[in-house]
C-alpha positions as CSV (number, residue, x, y, z in Angstrom):
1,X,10.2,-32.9,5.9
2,X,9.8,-33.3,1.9
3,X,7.6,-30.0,1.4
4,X,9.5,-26.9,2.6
5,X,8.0,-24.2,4.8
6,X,8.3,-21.4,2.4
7,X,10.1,-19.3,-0.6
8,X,12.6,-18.4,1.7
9,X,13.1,-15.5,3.5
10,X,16.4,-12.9,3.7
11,X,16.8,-9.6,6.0
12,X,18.9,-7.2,6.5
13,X,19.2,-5.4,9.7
14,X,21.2,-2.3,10.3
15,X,24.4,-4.2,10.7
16,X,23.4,-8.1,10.8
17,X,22.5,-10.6,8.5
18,X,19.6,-13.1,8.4
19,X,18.4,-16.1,5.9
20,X,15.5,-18.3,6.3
21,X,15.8,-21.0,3.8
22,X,13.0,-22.5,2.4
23,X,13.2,-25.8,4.6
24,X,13.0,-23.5,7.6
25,X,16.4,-23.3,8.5
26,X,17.9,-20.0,10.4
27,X,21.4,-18.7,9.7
28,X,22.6,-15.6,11.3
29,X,25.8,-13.1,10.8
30,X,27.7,-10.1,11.4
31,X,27.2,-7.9,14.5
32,X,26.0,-9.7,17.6
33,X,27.0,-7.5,20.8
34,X,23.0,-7.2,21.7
35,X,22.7,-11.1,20.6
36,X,20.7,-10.5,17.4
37,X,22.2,-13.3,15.9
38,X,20.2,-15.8,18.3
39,X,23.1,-18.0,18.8
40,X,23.1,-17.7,22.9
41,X,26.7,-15.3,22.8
42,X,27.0,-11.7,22.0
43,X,30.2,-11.9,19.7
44,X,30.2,-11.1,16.0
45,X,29.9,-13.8,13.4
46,X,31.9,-13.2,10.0
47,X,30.0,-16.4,8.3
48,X,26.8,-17.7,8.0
49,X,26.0,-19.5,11.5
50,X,23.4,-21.5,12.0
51,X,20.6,-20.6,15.0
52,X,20.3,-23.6,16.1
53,X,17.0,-23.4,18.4
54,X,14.6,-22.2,15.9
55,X,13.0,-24.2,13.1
56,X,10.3,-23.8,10.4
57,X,10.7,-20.3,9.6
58,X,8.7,-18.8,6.9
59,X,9.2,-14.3,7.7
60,X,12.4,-13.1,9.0
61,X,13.4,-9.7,9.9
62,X,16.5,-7.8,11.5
63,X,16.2,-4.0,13.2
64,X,18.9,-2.1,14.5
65,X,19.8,-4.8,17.2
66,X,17.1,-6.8,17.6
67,X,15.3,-10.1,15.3
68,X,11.6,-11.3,14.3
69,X,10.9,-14.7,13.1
70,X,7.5,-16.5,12.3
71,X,7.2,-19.9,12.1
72,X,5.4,-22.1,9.1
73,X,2.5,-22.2,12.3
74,X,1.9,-18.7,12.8
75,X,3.8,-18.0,16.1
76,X,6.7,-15.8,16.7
77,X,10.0,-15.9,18.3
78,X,12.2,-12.2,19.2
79,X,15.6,-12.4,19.9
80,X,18.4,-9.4,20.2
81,X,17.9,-6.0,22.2
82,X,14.8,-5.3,24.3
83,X,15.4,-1.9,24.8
84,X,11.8,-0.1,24.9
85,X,10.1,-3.6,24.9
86,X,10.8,-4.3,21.2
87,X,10.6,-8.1,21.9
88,X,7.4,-8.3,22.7
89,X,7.7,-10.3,25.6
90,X,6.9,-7.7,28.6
91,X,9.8,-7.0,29.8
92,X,13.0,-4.9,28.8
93,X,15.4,-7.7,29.3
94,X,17.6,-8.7,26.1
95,X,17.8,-12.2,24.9
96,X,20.9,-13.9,22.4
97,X,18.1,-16.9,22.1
98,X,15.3,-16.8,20.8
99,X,12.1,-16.3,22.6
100,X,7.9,-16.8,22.1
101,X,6.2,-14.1,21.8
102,X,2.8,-14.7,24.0
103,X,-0.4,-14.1,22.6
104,X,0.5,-13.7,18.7
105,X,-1.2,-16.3,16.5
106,X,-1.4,-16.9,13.0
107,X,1.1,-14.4,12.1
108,X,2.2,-14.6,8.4
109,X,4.7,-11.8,8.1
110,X,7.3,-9.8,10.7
111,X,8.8,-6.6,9.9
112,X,11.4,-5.1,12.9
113,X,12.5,-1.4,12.8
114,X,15.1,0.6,14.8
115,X,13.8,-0.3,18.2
116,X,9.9,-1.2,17.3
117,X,8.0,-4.4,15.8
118,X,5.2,-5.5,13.3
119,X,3.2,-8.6,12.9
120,X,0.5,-9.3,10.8
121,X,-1.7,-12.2,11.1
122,X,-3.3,-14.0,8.0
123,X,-7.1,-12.2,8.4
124,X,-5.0,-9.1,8.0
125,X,-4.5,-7.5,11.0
126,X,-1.7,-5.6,12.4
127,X,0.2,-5.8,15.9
128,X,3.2,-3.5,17.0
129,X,5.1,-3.5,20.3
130,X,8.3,-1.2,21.5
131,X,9.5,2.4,21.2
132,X,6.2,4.8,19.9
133,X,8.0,7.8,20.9
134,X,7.3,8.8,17.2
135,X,3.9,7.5,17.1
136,X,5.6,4.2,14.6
137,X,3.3,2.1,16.8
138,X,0.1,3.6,15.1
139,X,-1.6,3.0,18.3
140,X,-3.0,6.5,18.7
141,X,-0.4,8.2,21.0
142,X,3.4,8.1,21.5
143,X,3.8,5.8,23.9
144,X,5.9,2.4,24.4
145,X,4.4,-0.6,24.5
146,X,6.2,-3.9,25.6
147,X,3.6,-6.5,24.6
148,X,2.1,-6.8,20.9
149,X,-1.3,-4.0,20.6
150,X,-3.7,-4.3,17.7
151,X,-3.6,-1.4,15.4
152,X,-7.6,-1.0,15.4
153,X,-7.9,1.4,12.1
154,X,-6.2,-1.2,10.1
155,X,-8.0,-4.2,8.7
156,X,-7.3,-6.3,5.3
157,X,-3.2,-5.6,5.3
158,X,-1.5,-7.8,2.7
159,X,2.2,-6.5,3.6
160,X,4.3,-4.5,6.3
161,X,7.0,-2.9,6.5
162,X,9.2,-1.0,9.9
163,X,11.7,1.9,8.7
164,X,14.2,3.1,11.5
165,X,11.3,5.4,12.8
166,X,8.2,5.1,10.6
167,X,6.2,2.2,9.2
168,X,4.0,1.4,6.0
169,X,1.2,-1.0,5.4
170,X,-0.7,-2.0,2.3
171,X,-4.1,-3.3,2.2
172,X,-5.8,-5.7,-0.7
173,X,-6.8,-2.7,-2.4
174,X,-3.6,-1.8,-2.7
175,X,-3.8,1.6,-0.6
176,X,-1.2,2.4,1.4
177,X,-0.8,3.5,4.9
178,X,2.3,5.5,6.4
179,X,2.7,6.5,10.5
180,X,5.6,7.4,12.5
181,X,8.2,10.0,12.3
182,X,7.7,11.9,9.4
183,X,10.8,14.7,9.6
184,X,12.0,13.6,6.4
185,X,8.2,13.4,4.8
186,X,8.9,9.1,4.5
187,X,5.1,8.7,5.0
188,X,4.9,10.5,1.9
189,X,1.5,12.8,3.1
190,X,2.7,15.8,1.5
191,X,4.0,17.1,5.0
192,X,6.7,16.9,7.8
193,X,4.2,16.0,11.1
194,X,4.4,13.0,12.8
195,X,1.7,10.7,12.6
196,X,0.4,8.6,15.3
197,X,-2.1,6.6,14.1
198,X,-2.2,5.0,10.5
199,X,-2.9,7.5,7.1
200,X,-4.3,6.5,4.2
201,X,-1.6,8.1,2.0
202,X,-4.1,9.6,-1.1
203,X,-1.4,10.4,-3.9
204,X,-0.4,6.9,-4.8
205,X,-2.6,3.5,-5.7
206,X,-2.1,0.5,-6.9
207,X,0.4,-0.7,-4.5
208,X,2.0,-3.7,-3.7
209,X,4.9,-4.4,-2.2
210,X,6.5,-1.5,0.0
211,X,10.0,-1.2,2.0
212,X,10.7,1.4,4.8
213,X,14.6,2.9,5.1
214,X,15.7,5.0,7.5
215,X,14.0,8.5,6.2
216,X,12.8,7.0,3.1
217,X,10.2,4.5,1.2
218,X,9.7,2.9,-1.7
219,X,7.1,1.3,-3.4
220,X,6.0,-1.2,-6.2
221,X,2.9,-0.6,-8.0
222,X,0.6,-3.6,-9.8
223,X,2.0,-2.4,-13.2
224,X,5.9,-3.0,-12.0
225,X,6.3,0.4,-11.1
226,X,8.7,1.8,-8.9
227,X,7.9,4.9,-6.5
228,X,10.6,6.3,-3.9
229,X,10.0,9.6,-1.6
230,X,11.6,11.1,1.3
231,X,15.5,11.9,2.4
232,X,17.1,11.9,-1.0
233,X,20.5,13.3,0.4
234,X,22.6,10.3,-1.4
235,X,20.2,10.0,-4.0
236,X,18.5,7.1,-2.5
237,X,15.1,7.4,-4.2
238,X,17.0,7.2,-7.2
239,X,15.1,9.9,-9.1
240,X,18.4,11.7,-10.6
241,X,19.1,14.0,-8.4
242,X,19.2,14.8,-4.7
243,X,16.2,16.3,-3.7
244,X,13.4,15.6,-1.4
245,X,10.0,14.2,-2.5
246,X,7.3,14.8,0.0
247,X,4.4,13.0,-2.1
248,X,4.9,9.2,-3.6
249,X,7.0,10.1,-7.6
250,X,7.8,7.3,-9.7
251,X,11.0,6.2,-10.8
252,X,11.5,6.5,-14.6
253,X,12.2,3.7,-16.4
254,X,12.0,1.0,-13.4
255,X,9.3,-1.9,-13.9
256,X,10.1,-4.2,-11.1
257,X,9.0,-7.6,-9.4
258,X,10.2,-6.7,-5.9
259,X,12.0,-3.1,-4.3
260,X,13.3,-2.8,-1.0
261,X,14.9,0.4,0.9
262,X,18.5,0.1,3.0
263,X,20.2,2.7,5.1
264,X,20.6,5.4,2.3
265,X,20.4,2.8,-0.9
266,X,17.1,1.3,-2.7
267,X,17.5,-1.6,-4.2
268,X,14.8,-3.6,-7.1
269,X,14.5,-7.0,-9.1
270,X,13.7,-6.2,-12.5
271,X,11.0,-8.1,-14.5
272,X,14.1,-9.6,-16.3
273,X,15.7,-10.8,-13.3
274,X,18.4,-8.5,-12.8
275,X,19.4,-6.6,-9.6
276,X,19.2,-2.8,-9.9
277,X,20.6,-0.6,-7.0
278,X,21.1,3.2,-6.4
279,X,21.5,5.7,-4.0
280,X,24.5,5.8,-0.8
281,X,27.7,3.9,-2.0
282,X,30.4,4.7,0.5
283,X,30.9,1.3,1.5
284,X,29.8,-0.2,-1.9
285,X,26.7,-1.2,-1.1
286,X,24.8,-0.9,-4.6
287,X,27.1,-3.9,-5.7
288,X,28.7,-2.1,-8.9
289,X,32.4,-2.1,-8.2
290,X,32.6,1.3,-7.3
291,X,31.8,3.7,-4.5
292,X,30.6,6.3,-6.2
293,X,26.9,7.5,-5.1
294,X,24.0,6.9,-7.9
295,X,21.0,8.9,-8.4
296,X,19.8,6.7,-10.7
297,X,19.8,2.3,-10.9
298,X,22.7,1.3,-11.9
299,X,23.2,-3.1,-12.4
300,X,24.4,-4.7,-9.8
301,X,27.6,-6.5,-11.1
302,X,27.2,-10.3,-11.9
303,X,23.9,-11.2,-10.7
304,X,20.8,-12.8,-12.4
305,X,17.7,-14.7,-12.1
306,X,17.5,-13.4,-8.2
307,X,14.7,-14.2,-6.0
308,X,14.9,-12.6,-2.6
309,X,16.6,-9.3,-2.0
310,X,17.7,-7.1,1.6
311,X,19.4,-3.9,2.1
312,X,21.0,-3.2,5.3
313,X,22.2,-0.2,6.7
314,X,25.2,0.2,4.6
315,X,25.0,-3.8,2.8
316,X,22.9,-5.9,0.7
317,X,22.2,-9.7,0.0
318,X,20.5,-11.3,-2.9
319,X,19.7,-14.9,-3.5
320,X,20.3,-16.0,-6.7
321,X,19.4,-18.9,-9.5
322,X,20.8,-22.3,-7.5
323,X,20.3,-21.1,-4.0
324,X,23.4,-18.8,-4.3
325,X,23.4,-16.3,-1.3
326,X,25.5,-12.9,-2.1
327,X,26.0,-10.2,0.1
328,X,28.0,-7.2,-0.4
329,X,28.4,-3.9,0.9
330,X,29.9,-2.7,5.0
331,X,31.4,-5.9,6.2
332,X,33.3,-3.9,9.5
333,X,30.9,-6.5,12.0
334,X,31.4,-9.3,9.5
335,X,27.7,-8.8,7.7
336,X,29.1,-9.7,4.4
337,X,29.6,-12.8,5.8
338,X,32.8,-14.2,3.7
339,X,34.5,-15.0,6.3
340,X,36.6,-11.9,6.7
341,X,35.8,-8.3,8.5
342,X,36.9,-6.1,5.2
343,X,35.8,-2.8,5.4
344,X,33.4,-2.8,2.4
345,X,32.7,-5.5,-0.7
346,X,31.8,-3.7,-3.7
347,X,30.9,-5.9,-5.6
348,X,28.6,-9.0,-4.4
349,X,30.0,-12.1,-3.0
350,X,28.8,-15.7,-2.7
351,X,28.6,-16.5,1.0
352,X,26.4,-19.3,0.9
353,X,24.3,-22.1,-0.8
354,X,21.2,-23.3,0.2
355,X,19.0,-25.7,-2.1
356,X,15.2,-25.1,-2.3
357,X,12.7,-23.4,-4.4
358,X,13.7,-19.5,-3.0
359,X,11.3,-16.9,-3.4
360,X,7.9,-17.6,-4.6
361,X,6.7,-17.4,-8.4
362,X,6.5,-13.6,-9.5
363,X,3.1,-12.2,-9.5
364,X,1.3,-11.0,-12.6
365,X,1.5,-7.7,-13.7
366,X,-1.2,-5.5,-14.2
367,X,-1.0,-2.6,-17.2
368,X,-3.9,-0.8,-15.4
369,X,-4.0,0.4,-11.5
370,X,-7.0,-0.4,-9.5
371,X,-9.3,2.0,-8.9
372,X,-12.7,3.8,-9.9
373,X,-12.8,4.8,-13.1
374,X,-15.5,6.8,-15.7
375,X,-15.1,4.4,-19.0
376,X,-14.5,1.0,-19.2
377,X,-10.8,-0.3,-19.8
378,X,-9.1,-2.8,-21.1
379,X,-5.9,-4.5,-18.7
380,X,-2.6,-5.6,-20.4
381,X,-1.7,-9.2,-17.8
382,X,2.2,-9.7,-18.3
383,X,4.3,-12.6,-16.5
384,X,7.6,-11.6,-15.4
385,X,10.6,-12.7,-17.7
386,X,12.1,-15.8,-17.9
387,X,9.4,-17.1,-15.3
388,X,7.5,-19.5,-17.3
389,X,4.7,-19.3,-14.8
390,X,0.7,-20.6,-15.7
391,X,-1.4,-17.6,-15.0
392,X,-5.0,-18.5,-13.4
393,X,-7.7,-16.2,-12.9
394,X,-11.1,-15.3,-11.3
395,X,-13.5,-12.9,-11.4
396,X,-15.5,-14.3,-8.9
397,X,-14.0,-12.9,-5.7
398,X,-12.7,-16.6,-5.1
399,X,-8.9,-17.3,-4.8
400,X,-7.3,-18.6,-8.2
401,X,-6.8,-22.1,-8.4
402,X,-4.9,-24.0,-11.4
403,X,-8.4,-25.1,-12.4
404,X,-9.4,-21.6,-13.1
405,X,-9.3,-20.0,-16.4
406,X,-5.6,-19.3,-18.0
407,X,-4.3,-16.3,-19.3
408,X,-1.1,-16.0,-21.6
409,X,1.5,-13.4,-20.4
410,X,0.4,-10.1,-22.7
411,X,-3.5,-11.0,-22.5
412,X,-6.1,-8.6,-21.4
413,X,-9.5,-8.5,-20.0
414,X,-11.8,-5.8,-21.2
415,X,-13.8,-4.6,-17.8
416,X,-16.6,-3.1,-18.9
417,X,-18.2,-3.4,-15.5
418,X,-17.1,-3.1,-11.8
419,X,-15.1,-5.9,-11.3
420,X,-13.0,-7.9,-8.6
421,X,-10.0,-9.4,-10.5
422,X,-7.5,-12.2,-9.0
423,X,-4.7,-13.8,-10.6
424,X,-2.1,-15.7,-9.3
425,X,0.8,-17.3,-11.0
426,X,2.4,-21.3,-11.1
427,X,6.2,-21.7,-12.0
428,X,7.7,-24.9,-11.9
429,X,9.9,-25.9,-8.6
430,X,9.0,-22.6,-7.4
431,X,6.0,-21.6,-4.7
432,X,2.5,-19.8,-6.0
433,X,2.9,-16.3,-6.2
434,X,1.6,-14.2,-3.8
435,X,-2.6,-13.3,-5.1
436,X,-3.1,-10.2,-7.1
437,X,-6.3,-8.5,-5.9
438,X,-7.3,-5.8,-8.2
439,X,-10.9,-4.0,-7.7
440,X,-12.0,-2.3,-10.9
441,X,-14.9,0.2,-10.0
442,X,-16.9,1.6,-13.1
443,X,-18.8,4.4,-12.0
444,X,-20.9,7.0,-14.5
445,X,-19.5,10.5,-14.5
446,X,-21.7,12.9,-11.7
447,X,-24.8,14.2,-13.7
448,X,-24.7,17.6,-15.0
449,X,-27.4,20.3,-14.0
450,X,-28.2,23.0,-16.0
451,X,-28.9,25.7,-15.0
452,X,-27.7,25.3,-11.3
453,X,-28.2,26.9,-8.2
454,X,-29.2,30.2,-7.8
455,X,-33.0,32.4,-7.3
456,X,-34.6,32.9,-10.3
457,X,-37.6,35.5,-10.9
458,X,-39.2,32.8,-13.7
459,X,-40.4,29.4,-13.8
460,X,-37.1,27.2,-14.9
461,X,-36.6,23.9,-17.5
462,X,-34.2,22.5,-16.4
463,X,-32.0,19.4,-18.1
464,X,-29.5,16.6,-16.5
465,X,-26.9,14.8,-18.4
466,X,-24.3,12.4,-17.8
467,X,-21.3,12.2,-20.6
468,X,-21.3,7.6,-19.5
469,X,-22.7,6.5,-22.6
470,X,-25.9,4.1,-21.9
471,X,-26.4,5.3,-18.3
472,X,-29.7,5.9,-17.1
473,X,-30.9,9.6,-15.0
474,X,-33.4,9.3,-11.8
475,X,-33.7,12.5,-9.9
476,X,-36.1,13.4,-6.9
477,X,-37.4,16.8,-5.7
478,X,-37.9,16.6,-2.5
479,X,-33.9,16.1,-0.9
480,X,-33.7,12.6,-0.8
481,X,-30.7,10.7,-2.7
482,X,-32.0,9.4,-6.0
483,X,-32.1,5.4,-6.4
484,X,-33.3,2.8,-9.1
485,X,-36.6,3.7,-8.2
486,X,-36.7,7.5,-8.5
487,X,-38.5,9.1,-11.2
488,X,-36.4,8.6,-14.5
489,X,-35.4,11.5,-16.4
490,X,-36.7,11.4,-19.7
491,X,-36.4,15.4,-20.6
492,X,-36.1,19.0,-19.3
493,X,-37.8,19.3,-15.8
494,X,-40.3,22.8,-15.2
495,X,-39.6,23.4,-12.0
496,X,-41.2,26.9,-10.5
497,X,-40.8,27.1,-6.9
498,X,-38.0,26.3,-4.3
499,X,-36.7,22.8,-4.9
500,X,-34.0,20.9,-3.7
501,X,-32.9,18.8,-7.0
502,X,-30.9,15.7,-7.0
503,X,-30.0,13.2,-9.7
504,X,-27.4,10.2,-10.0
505,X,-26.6,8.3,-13.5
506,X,-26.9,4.4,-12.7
507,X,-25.4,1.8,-15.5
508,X,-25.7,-2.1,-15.6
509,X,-22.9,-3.0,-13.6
510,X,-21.6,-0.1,-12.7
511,X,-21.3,1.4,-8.9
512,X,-24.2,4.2,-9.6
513,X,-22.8,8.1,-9.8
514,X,-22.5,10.4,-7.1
515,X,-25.3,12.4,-6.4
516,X,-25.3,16.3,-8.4
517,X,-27.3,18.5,-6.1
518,X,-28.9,22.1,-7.4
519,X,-31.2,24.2,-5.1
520,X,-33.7,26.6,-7.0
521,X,-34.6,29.5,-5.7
522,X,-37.1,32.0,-6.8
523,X,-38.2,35.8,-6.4
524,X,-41.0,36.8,-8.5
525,X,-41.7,39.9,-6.6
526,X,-44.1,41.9,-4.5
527,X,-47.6,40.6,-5.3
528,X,-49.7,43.5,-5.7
529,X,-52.7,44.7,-2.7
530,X,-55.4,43.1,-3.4
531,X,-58.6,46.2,-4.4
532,X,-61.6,46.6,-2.2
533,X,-64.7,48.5,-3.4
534,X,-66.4,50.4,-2.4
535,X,-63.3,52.2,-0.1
536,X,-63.7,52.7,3.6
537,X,-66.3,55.0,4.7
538,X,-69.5,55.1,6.8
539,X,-72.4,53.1,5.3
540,X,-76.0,51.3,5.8
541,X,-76.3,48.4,7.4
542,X,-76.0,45.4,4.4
543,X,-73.5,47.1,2.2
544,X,-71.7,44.7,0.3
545,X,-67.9,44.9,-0.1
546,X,-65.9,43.5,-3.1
547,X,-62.4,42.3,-2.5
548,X,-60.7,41.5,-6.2
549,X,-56.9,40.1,-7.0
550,X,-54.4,39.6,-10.1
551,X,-55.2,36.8,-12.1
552,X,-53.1,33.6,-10.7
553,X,-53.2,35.6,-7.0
554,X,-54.9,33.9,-3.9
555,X,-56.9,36.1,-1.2
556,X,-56.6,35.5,2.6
């Protein structure tokens, strides 16, 4: 074949090894007792080692003790344990080959957790099979399931990720979504309850890429930034210090192309190319010579220009400029993959070269998150470093093309109405980047009522205002929600009995307000008895009587 299949694709799993290369090819190491490493045996590889029944390989992933693949075609192969179903395949019965997955199709991406699965499919759907006892499965309920479910709350996911316990998910929007076991507060709600369905996860935006650890997450935000919360026991959300972070907190200083989580360690490309690491060192696993833990990134020693990155349980692997392969880190099962069983690396070493264009073109950076926002603003577009990527853009809702308009690295837009932005970058020898999807939503500030609700004992003028400069007032009177046809505010309203006011500010282009609602009341009094002359008495036949009223009263 003279195109390849991919960017590449590198995993690590809690104590195994895995490398899709761009041409499709499989290779497989370290521990392989539950045959993870797909090879048809259950021994231990200490070097790279081919799978030899598996080809065209675009996602790879590794759990605990089991493997995910998906092929260039959208199909996916399991391999490894099957305790709790986490194959996929209907049964609990390992397999050290390989195996088809039934009734998955068009499946772009695999992510495999302690003893569950994820696939999503290119229309952006999620599936997940295996353990649920923590409700990881988002299914509803803590169940098992041995075959691959839909997750029906989920629609429009761009990237997934499967922590020992929990799982994350990120839609085009770039909102995130956290379920599972939460004991640790990885699903970053604010709280420690297990979630069994999918929640949308309020305190961060923006987001796109995200990486699941065992009882922590981390996340990279349009702009580059880096956000961590969770365990922080070792220091793994690399904040400075050791404490837990039950919300989404960003990392200070970090602007980054790609993060992942490991065991107890984080890990980041920088927009520079360098490898950053921080968090659980014991076995040397952030790469920097030593073994002592970091709160804060720290440079991985020797490495540059990388593409792909994986943390494992207590290891790590990069791929490098030229295909170069390094791993460092625990190497007890042979993970490392140099060859020897060494108890830790701690510093990385080159295992492997593979040619090929690894790891697609960075994606464009975005200086402003997506989002709804009050005033127009004006979006900073930088390339990452040393990329020399084309950036193409539309604002049309259509996919970027190279035909589409070009933007230099440090150009802006100026969105000065709702709009749906897409870039995507084109570097030479290397893949399209993945698309940026960013939804800017101008909306006018809610009207301002004044004075508001309350009863009054006079007839009130009463005046609505909106700080959005050039925005338009409609209000109605009589409940309903206020559109572009409703009566057009234009000065102080009289309004002397009860009334149930609404208004909205609407704007060329803009999503039009939320509605301001103010209820009048009023209490003018007891109306005086009306007088009757003459008074009551006993009189001829024909008398006539005289009932008279304040001025401005009605008689009945």
């Amino acid at each position: 074949m003279t195109q390849p299949f991919g960017s590449g694709s590198v995993s690590a799993g809690a104590t195994h090894t895995l490398l899709a290369t761009p041409a499709g090819v499989v290779y497989a190491w370290g521990l392989g007792t539950a045959g993870q490493l797909g090879n048809g045996g259950n021994s231990n590889k200490a070097m790279p080692t081919v799978v030899p029944t598996l080809t065209g390989v675009v996602s790879i992933s590794g759990g605990s003790a089991h493997t995910l693949a998906a092929t260039w075609d959208g199909r996916v192969f399991a391999w490894g344990s099957n305790a709790f179903g986490r194959l996929g395949d209907g049964t609990t019965t390992s397999s050290s080959v390989p195996i088809e997955i039934a009734g998955l199709q068009n499946v772009v991406s695999v992510a495999a957790g302690g003893s569950h699965s994820l696939a999503l499919t290119a229309d952006g759907h999620v599936y997940a099979w295996g353990t649920g006892n923590s409700g990881q499965l988002g299914l509803g309920s803590f169940s098992n399931s041995l075959t691959p479910a839909l997750i029906p709350t989920l629609s429009d996911i761009i990237a997934i990720t499967a922590g020992a316990s929990h799982s994350l998910a990120v839609n085009s929007a770039g909102q995130l979504y956290a379920w599972g076991f939460n004991g640790s507060s990885q699903l970053g709600d604010g709280g420690q309850s297990a979630q069994a369905s999918p929640k949308l996860i309020t305190s961060i935006a923006g987001v796109s890429a995200v990486s699941a650890g065992v009882s922590h997450s981390v996340a990279r935000l349009y702009n580059g930034a880096g956000y961590s919360w969770g365990d922080n026991t070792n220091g793994q959300l690399g904040l400075g210090d050791t404490t837990v972070r039950r919300v989404p907190t960003q990392i200070p200083g970090l602007v980054a192309v790609d993060v992942v989580a490991g065991g107890s360690h984080g890990m980041a490309i920088r927009a520079d190319g360098a490898l950053v690491a921080w968090g659980a060192n014991a076995n040397g696993q952030l790469g920097d010579t030593t073994t002592a833990m970091r709160t804060t990134p720290v440079l991985v020693s020797g490495l540059s220009q990388v593409a792909l990155i994986a943390a494992g349980m207590s290891h790590s692997l990069a791929v490098a400029a030229g295909g170069h392969i390094w791993a460092w880190g625990a190497d007890s099962s042979g993970q490392v993959g140099d060859g020897t069983t060494t108890a830790s690396r701690t510093a990385p070493l080159d295992v492997l070269t593979a040619s090929g264009a690894w790891g697609a073109t960075p994606s464009p950076m975005l200086s402003v998150t997506p989002g709804t926002y009050g005033a127009s603003q004006t979006v900073v577009v930088t390339g990452a470093a040393g990329a020399a990527a084309d950036m193409h853009y539309t604002t049309s809702g259509a996919a970027p093309t190279q035909n589409d308009p070009l933007i230099v690295s440090g150009g802006s837009f100026v969105i000065d109405r709702s709009t749906m932005l897409r870039l995507r970058a084109w570097a030479p020898v290397r893949l399209p980047s993945a698309i940026v999807t960013a939804s800017y939503v101008l909306q006018p500030q809610v009207p301002s009522i004044v004075p508001g609700t309350a009863t009054y004992t006079s007839a009130q003028s009463v005046t609505i205002s909106t700080p959005t400069p050039d925005a338009t007032l409609r209000y109605t009177v009589d409940g309903t929600d206020p559109d572009v046809s409703s009566a057009l505010y234009t000065g102080p309203v009289v309004i002397g009995t009860f009334t149930l006011l609404k208004a909205k500010a609407f704007r060329d282009g803009w999503t039009p307000s939320s509605t301001a609602t103010e209820t009048f009341m009023f209490n003018y009094g007891t109306v005086a008895a009306p007088a009757i002359a003459p008074t009551g008495g006993i009189y001829k036949p024909g008398e006539t009587a005289i009932v008279t009223a304040v001025s401005g009263q009605q008689i009945r």
